[in-house]
C-alpha positions in Angstrom: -16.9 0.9 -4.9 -13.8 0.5 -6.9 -10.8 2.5 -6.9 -10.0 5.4 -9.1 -6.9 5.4 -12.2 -6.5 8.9 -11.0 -5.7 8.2 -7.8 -3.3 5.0 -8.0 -1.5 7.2 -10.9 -1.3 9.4 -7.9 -0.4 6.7 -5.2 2.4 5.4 -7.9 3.6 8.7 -8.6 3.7 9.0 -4.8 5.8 5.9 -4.3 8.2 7.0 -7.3 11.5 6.4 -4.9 10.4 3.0 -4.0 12.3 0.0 -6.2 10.7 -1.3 -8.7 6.8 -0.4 -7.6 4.5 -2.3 -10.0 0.4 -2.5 -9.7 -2.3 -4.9 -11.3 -5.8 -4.7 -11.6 -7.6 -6.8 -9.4 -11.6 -7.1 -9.2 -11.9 -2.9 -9.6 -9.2 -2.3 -6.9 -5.4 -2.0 -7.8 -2.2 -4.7 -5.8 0.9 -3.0 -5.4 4.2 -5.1 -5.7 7.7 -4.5 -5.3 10.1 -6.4 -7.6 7.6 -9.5 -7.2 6.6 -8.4 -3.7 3.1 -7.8 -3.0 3.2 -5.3 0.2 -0.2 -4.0 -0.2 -2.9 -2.5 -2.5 -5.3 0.2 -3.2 -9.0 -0.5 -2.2 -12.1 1.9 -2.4 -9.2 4.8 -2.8 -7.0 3.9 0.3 -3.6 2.8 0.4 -3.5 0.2 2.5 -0.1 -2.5 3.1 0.4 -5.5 4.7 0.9 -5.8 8.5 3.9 -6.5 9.7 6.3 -6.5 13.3 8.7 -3.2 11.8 5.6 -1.5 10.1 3.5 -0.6 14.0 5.9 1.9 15.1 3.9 4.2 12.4 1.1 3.7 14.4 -1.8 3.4 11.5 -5.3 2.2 12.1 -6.5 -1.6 11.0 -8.6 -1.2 7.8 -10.3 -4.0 6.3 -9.7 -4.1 2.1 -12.7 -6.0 1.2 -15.6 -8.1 2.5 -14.0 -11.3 4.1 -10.4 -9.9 3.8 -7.4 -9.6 6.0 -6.9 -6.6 8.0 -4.3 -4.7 6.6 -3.0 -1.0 7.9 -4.5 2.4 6.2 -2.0 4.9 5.0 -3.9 7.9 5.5 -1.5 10.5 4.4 -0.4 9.5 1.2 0.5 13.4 0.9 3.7 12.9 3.0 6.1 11.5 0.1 8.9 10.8 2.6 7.0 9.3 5.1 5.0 7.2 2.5 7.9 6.1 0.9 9.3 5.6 4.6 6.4 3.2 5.4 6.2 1.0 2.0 10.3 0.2 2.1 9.6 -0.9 5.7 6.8 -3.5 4.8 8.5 -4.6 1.8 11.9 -5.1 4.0 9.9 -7.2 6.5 8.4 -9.2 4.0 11.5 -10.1 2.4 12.9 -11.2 5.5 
């Protein structure tokens, strides 16, 4: 199933206070990148980023993003701005690091 333009319009409008947040197609699903960064994408309609040592302390279940993929962690409550945005400058950090 791919993902929706309504909701990665709504996970980008979400993620508004992260730097330089860019997405590109991919296959019917959506990677998200920050200033070159890819920390994650949006698969089936769920937010899901790149695991890294800082990002467990949010304590968010393993999701796999496609047949034969890496697990990655599911943001479940995209709703939560702060937190979201929270969460993504976290991953990114670590992956610049």
């Amino acid at each position: 199933m791919a993902s929706s333009k309504d909701y990665r319009d709504y996970i980008l409008e979400q993620l508004s206070e992260v730097p330089g947040v860019s997405c590109r197609p991919m296959m019917g699903e959506f990677l998200l990148y920050s200033n070159g960064v890819l920390f994650g994408g949006i698969y089936d309609d769920r937010l899901l980023v790149k695991i890294v040592p800082e990002n467990k302390k949010f304590k968010m279940e393993e999701a796999i993003p496609y047949l034969g993929g890496k697990p990655m962690y599911f943001v479940e409550d995209v709703d939560d701005k702060e937190k979201l945005t929270e969460i993504i400058k976290t991953t990114i950090d670590n992956l610049k690091a």
